[in-house]
Structure formats: C-alpha cells, structure tokens
N, C-alpha and C positions, 0 to 999 in steps of 0.2 A: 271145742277144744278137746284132744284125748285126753284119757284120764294117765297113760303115761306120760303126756307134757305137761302135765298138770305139778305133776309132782318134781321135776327137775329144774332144778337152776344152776345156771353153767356158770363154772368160776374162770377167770380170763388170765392167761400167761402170755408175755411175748419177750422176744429178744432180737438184737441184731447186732453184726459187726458189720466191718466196713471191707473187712479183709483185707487184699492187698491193693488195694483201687485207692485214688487220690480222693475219690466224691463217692459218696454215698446216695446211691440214683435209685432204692429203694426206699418205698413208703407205705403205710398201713393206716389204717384208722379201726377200733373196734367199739360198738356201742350197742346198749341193750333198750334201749327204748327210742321208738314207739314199739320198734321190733330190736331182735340180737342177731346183728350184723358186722359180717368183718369184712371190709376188704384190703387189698395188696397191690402195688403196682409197683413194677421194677424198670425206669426208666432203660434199662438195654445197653446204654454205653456209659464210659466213663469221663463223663461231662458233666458240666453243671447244666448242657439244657437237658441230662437224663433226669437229674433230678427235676429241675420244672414241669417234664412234662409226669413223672409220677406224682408229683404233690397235684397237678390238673387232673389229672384223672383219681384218684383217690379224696378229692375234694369235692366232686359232681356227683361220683357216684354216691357217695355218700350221703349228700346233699338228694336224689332223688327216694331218700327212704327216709323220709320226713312225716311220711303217713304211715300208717300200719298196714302192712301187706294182711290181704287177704286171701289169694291163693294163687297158681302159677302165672295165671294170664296178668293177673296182676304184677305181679314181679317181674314179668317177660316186658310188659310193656313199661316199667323203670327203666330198667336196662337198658330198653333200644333206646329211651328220647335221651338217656345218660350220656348212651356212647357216641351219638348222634351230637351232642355237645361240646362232648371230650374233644372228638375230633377237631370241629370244629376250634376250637380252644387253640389245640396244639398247635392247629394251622395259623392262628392270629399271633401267636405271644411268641414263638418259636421260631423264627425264620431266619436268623442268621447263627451259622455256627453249624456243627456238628446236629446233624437229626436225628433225635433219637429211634429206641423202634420199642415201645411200651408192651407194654404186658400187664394184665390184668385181670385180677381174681374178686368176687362179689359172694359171697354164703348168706343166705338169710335163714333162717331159724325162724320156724313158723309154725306151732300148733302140730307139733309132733310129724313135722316133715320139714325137711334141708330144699331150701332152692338156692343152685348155683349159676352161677355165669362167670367164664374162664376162657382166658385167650392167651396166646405165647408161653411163657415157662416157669407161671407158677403154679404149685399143686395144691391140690386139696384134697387130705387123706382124711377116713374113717377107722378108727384104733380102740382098743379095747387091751386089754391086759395079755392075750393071746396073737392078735392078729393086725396087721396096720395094710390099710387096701387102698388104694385110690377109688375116689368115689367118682370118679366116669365108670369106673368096671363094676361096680356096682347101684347104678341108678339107672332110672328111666327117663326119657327127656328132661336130664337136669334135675331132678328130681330123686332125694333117696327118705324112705321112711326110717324114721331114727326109733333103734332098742335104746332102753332106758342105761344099757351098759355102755354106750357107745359114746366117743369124744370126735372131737374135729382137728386135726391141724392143717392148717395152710403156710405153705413151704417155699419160699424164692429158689429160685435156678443154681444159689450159691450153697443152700443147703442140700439140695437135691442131689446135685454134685458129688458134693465130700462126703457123704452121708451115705451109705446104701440101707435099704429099708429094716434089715435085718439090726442094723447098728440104730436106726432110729426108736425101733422098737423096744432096745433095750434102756433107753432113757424113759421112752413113753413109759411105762411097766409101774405098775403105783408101788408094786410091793416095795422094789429096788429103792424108788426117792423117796418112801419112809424108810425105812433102813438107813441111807444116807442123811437125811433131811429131816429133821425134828423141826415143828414148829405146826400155825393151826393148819387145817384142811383147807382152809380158802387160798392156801398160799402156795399149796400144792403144784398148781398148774405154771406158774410163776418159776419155780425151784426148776419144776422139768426143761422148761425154756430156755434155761440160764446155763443147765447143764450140756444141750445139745448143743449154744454157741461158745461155749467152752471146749467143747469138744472138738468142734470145726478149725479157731485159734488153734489148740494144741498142737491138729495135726501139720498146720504151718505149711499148707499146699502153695507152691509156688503158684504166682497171679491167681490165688485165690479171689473170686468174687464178692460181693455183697453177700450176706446172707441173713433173710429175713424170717423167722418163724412167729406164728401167732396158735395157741392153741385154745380152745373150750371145750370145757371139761365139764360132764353134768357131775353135779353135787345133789344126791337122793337125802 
C-alpha cells in the first residue's frame, strides 16, 4: 500500500432530486469495505422499468466487489462477469413496457490508485480546490493515480446538464462550504452535495432530469 493511501480516509456525500420526471430512474450505492466503492446507474427513461433496471445494475455491480480488489486485472475482470449479468438480468425481469437504455459508472479506490468503468452519461470527475477534470482526460486505461489533494465526484446526466463545470467547482471549493457551513469535517462532503442539488432545483430548468451526485472526499 502507498504511504499517501495510507494516510487518507475519504468522507462520503451524496444527493439527488427527481427533477421534473414522474420516476426517479437513478441509483447509487457507496461502500468502503472490503474495498471504497461507488457506483451510479441512471435507468435512461422515465419509467418505472428505468428505474428496475438501474437498481439491477447497481445491485450486481456492487455485489461483484465482495472481495478486495487487488489490482486492474482484477477489477477488469469484476466488471465484465458484472456486466455480463446486468444484462442478462435486464433481459429476464424487463420485457414488457417501455426499454430502458442504462448507464453505468463503477470507481474503486484501491491502494493509492482509482479504477473506473463507465458507460453512457454519467461522469466521474477528479477536483481539488483549484481544478475539477474528468477523469477519462486524465487516466490511463481506466486507471488514474490519486494525489493526497485530490476528491472524486460522480455525476448523473441531469447534473451534468444544469451544471457547467465552472459552477460545479464552485460548490466543490472547501473554503466556500466552510464559510457557508459550520459544523464537523466529516460532514463536509455531505453540505457540498446538498448544495449543488439545491442549486440544480433552484435553477427550475424545464423537463429538468434526474440528478444524481455522489462525492469522496479524502480527510488527511
């Protein structure tokens, strides 16, 4: 293990709204043991089998990190018999009505390196107090090594939307939500979450989407 993972433990925020949509067809799960893992699925339409099929895929995948990753090949090969499932899944429980078209994001946090796997339109950015990047621009096959400054958020299609990165950044920003936000450091990452889907609400975009955020945030 490096010795900058060593010393980091990430505090967990998330929010969501429903928007203007009848069903809420986004879903998450985040957990830190064996390994710290978030993933996101945004069922795609606004049905109730969007949502089905995001709670099936955010419930396999999850379910394939039951063991502690150990490093990419590892993680690579969760993934495929995951999605290899997922599908499968979709196709059995899903057949009548409206088809959805899922989307789905996976991070694992592992020994001072991010392994992701990401399909359709949700993101997974890397942000610091300066700068918020998408982490396909900055990784190698899925793969990005994490500075001890650095945080993660993962982002549904409805946040993505309303949000331009310049305005996300400014909720990200630690200085601003203590300024705004008294209360302990663990709760930090919670405050920011709450604030960007507050922000999204406010701005009242017609047929406004889902919008789901999830952040982790190292605490030195």
């Amino acid at each position: 293990m490096k010795d900058s993972q060593k010393q980091i433990k990430y505090i967990i925020g998330n929010a969501q709204t429903i928007g203007a949509m009848e069903n809420q067809s986004n879903y998450f799960a985040v957990f830190s043991e064996p390994n710290l893992v978030a993933v996101m699925a945004d069922g795609g339409i606004d049905h109730v089998n969007g949502r089905r099929a995001a709670v099936i895929g955010v419930e396999i995948m999850a379910g394939a990190f039951a063991e502690r990753i150990l490093n990419k090949d590892h993680f690579d090969e969760a993934v495929d018999k995951a999605v290899i499932n997922i599908r499968q899944n979709v196709k059995d429980y899903i057949y009548r009505g409206r088809m959805p078209g899922l989307s789905l994001s996976v991070l694992c946090v592992s020994d001072g390196e991010a392994y992701f796997y990401s399909v359709g339109d949700i993101s997974i950015f890397v942000y610091d107090d300066r700068n918020i990047r998408n982490i396909r621009g900055v990784s190698v096959n899925n793969v990005y090594a994490i500075k001890s400054s650095e945080n993660f958020m993962m982002a549904s299609r409805g946040v993505c939307s309303a949000l331009s990165r310049v305005e996300m950044l400014q909720f990200l920003q630690s200085e601003n939500i203590e300024k705004k936000a008294r209360g302990r450091l663990e709760e930090r990452a919670y405050n920011k979450s709450i604030r960007i889907i507050e922000e999204i609400n406010r701005k009242n975009i017609k047929d406004a989407e889902n919008a789901t955020v999830v952040l982790l945030e190292g605490l030195l």
